[in-house]
C-alpha positions in Angstrom: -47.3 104.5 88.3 -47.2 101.5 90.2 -44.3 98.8 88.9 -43.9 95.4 89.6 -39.8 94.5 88.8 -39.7 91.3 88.3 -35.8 90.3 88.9 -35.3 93.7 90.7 -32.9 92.8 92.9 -30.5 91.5 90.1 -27.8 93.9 88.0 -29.7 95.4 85.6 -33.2 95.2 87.4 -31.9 97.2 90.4 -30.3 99.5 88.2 -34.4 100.1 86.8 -35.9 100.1 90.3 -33.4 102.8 91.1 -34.2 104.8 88.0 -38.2 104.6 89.0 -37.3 105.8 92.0 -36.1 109.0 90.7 -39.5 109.8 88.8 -41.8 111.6 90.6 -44.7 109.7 88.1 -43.8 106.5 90.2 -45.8 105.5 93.1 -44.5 102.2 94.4 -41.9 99.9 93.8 -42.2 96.5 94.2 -39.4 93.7 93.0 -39.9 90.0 92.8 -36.8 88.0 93.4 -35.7 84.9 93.8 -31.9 86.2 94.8 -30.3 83.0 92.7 -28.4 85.7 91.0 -29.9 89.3 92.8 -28.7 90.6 95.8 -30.7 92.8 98.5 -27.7 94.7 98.5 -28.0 95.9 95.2 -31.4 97.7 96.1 -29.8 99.6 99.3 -30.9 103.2 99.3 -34.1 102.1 96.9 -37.7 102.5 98.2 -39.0 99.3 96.9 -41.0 96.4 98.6 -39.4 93.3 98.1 -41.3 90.6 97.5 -38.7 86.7 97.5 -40.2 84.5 95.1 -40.2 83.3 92.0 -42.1 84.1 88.2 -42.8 80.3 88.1 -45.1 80.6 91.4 -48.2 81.9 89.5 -50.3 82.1 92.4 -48.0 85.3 93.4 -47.7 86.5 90.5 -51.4 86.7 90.2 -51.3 88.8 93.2 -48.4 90.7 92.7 -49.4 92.1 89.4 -53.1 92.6 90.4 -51.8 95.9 91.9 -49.4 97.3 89.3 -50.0 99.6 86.6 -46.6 98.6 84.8 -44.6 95.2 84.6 -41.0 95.4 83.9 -40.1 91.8 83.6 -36.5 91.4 83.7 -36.4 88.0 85.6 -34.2 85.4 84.1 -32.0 82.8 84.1 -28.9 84.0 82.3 -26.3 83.0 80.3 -25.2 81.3 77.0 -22.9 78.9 78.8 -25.3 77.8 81.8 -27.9 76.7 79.0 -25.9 74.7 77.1 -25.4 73.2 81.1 -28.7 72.8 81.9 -31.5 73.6 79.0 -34.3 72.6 80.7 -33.8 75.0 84.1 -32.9 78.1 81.8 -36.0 77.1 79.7 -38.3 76.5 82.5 -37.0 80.4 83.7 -36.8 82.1 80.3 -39.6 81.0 78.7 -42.9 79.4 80.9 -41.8 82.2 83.8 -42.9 84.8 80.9 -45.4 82.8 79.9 -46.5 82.9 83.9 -46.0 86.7 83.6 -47.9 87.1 80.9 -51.0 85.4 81.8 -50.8 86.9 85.3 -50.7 90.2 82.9 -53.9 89.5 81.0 -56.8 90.1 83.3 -55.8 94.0 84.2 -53.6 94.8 81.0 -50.7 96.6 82.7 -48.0 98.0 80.4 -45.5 95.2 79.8 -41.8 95.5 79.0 -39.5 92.6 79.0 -36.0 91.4 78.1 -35.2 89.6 75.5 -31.9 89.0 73.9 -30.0 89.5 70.8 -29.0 86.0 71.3 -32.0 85.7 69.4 -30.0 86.5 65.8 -27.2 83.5 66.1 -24.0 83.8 63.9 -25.8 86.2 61.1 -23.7 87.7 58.7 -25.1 90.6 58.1 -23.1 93.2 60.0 -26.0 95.2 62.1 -28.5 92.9 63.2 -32.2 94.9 62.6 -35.5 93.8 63.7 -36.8 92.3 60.7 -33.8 89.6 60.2 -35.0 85.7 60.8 -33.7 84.9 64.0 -31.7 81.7 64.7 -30.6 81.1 67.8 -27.7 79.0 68.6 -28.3 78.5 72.5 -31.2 77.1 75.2 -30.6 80.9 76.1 -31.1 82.2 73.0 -34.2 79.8 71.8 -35.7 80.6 74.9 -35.4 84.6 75.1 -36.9 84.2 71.6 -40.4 82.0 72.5 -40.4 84.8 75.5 -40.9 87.7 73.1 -43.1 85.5 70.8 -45.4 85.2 73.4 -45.1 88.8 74.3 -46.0 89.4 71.2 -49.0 86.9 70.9 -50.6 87.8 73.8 -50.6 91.2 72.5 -52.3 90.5 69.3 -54.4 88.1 71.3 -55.4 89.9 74.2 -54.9 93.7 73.3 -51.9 93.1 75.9 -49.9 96.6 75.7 -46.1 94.8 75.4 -42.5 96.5 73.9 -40.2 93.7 73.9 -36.4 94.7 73.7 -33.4 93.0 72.9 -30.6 93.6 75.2 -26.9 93.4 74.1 -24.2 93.5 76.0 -24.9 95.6 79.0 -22.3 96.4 81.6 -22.1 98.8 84.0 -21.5 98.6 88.3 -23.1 95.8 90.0 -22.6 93.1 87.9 -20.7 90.1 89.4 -17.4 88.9 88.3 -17.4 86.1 91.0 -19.0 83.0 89.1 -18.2 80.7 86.2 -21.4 82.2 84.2 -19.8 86.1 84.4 -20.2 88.2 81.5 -16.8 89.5 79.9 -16.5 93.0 81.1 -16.8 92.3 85.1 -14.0 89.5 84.3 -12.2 91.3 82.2 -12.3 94.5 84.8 -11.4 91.9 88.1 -8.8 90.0 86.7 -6.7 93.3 85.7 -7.4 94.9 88.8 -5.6 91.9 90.4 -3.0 92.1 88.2 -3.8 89.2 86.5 -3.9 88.0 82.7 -7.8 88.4 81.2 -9.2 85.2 79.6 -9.3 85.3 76.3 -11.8 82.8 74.5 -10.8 82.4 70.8 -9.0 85.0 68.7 -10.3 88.1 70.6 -11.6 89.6 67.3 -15.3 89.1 68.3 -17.5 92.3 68.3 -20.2 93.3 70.7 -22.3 96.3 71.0 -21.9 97.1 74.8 -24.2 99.1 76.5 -24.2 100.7 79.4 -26.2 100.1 82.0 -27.5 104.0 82.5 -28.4 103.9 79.0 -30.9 101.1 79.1 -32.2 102.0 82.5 -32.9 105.5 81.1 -35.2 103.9 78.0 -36.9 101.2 80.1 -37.6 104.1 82.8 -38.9 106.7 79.5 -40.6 103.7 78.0 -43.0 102.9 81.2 -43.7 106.4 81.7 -45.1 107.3 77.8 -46.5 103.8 78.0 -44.3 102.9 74.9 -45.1 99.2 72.8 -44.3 98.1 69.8 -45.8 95.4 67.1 -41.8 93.8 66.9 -39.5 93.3 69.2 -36.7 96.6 69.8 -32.9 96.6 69.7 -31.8 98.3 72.9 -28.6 99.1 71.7 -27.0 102.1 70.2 -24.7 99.9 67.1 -21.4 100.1 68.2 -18.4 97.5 67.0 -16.2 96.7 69.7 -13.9 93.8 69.6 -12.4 92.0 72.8 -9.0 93.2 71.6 -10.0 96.9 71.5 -12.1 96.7 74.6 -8.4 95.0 76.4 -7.0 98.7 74.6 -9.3 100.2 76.4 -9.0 98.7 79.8 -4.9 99.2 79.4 -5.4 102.9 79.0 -7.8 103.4 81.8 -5.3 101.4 84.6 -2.5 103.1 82.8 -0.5 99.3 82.6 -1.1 97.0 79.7 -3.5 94.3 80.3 -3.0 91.1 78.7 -4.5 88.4 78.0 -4.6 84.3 77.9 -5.1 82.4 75.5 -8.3 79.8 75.9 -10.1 77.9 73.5 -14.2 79.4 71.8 -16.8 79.0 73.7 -20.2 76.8 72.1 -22.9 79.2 71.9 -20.5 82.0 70.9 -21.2 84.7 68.1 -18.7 86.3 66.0 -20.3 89.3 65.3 -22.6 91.2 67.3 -24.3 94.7 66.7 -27.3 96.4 66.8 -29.3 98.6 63.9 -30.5 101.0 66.4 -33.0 103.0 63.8 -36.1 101.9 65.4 -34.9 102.6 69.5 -33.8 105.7 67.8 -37.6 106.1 65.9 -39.4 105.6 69.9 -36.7 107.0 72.2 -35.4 110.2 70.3 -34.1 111.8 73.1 -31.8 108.9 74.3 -27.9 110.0 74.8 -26.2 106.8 75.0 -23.1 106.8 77.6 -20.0 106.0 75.5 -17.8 103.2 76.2 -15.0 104.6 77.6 -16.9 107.0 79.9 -18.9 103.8 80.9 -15.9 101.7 81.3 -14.5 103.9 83.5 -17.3 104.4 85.5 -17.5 100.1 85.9 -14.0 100.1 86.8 -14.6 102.8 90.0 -16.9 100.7 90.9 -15.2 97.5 91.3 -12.1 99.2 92.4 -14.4 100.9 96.0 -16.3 97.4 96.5 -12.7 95.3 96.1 -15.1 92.4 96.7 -13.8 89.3 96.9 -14.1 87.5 93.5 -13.5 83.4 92.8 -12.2 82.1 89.4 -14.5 82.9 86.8 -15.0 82.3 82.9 -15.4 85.2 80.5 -18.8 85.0 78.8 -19.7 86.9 76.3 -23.3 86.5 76.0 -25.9 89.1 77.0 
């Protein structure tokens, strides 16, 4: 296999290019960032060539995926909050840099994965969000992870492009960054209790997310290149766990051994309530998956963060994927 990572260098795409590396199936590496949120440092140790530029330069695309068997496209502009900032950047990112992807994709037909979101579902009240609910996103972010996967999708029906689309939830796991206003709530929660500080707390703290752990999801995207996996809808890549930010604070207190508390600040636009996943059909492709439980996973994070001791600058909790 030859794979093109596009946002390799970032948290979960180095986390993939280091799971490639393992396979002996894998040929080359190459990763296509443009480090506004990746870090070369994040790929020390990996074989990869390293390619700086952009998924809205489609002249390098072009090239870059003329030699790939596989495209993992994980590129993105992130978060719920820095939409609502500035929609037409995170569109621009999101969705016409997949639409770049996938037309850079079409003459050779490599096999296709990308990220998409479970922003994607909104404020649903239905408990476990499955595959077949109507989607209504509530975010830029969320509209735009959502025309990302259409288009997947189109292309494939199109074009006889071979695509599997998955829905990330809340991943966490060692190399994400606490150190910016857009952080997700795990690094911030983790770095503000390592410094002995209060965690923020947006709204009541009985929201529920389905974290998953970054091992976990590396493990499927790594299985799903090398069987070649796709799928006519877009997949959950989560295993349906219900975790709310007071438990996951619980949690936190037990591993540091101190309590951790919190402060108080107001909800966040964009925000969900509820957030899990129906994992039957991940479940259906990826039988052999064992998901690495919370705790464990948790743990893990907070080793991490406590051997880098980076230095960190106020940051927001988010608690979008």
């Amino acid at each position: 296999m030859r794979v093109l990572v596009t946002g390799g260098a970032g948290f979960i795409g180095a986390h993939t290019c280091r799971a490639l590396a393992a396979r002996p199936d894998v040929g080359n590496i190459t990763v296509l960032d443009d480090l506004s949120s990746g870090d070369l440092a994040n790929l020390d140790g990996v074989e990869a060539d390293v390619v700086t530029g952009s998924v809205l330069d489609r002249d390098l695309l072009t090239e870059l995926v003329a030699g790939a068997t596989h495209v993992i496209h994980l590129a993105a502009r992130p978060s719920v909050p820095r939409s609502l900032a500035d929609p037409l950047t995170s569109h621009a990112v999101n969705a016409t840099g997949t639409l770049h992807v996938l037309e850079a994709c079409r003459a050779g037909r490599p096999h296709l994965i990308l990220a998409s979101s479970s922003s994607v579902y909104g404020d649903r009240p239905e408990p476990r969000k499955h595959e077949d609910l109507p989607t209504r996103p509530l975010s830029p972010y969320g509209a735009g992870k959502l025309a990302a996967e259409a288009y997947a999708l189109a292309y494939a029906h199109s074009y006889g492009l071979p695509v599997l689309p998955f829905r990330f939830f809340n991943v966490y796991g060692p190399l994400q960054s606490a150190g910016h206003a857009y952080a997700a709530v795990i690094p911030v929660f983790v770095s503000a209790a390592l410094r002995g500080e209060p965690v923020p707390l947006h709204g009541d703290g009985g929201q529920t997310r389905d974290f998953t752990y970054v091992g976990s999801v590396t493990e499927v995207l790594a299985d799903a290149a090398a069987r070649r996996v796709t799928s006519a809808k877009p997949v959950n890549l989560a295993f349906g766990t219900r975790v709310s930010l007071r438990h996951l604070m619980d949690l936190l207190s037990e591993i540091l051994g101190r309590v951790v508390e919190p402060v108080s600040l107001p909800p966040r636009r964009g925000d969900v309530r509820e957030s899990q996943a129906s994992a039957r059909l991940l479940r259906e492709l990826f039988p052999g998956v064992r998901p690495v439980s919370l705790e464990d996973g948790l743990r893990t994070t907070v080793a991490w963060f406590e051997s880098t001791r980076a230095p960190d600058v106020e940051a927001v909790a988010g608690i979008q994927v």
